[in-house]
N, C-alpha and C positions, 0 to 999 in steps of 0.2 A: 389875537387871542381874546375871549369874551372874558368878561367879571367872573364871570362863573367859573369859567375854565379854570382860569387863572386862579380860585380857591380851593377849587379841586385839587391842583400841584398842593397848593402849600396843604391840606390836608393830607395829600397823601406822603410828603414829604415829613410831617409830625407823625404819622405813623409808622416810620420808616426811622425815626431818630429816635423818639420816646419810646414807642411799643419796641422798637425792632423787631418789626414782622413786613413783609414785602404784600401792601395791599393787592386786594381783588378791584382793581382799574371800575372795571365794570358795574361790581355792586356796589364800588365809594360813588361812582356817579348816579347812578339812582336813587342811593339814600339820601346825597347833596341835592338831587331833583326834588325827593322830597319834599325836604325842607322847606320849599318854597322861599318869599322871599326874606322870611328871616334872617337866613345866613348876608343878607348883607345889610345888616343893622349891627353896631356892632355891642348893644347892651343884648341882645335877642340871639348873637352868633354863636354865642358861647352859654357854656352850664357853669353856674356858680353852684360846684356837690357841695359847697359847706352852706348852702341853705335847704335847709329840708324842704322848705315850698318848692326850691326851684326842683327837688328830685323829685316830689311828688307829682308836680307838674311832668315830668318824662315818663314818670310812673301811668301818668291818666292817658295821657295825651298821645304817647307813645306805644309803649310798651302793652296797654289796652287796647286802646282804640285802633292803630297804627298795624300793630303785628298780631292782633287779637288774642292775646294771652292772658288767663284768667287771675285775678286780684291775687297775691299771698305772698309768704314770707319769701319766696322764691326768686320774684322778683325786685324785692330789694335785696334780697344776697345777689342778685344777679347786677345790679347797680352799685353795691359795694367794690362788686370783684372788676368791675370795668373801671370804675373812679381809682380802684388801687393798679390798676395796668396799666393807666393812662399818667399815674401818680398823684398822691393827695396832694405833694405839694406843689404841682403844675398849676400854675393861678387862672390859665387861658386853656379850658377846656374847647373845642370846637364843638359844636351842637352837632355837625355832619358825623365828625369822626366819632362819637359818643355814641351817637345813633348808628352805625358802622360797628361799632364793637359790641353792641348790644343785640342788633343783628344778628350777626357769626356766633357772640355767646348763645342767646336761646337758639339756634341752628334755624333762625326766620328767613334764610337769604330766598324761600319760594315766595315770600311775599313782593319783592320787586322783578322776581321773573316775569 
């Protein structure tokens, strides 16, 4: 099994214990593709939400650039309500899985189609 692979389980496995919700197999591995090789750094794998640079960075980088969705209040309620499903006090966000629920929340899954 690849590096990759093998993050893929443990992210889908965190979403399956923390969310409890039975991931989309499919679109966890595209958004992991994503990522590029971030996910395997492991200062860069993960989202620290209690720094606002680092949410504004998902904000630009992501959530704009990424899934094309226009600057506003919208989307930091939309990165509230994902940080509070994942739980505030989870200390090890995954950047895939974050990126994964961010997805599903603004209903972006045609952009990895």
């Amino acid at each position: 099994m690849s590096k990759r692979e093998e993050l893929i389980g443990k992210y889908a496995d965190d979403i399956r214990q923390k969310i409890g919700e039975e991931p989309d197999m499919d679109l966890l591995r595209k958004v992991t593709i994503g990522c590029g090789p971030s996910i395997y750094n492991a200062d860069s794998a993960t989202v620290a939400s209690s720094q606002p640079s680092e949410l504004e960075t998902v904000k630009n980088n992501f959530l704009i650039k990424k899934l094309g969705l226009s600057d506003g209040p919208k989307l930091d309620e939309g990165i509230a309500a994902v940080v509070e499903k994942y739980g505030q006090s989870e200390r090890n966000k995954y950047r895939a899985v974050m990126y994964y629920l961010l997805t599903r929340h603004f209903g972006k899954e045609a952009v990895y189609g």
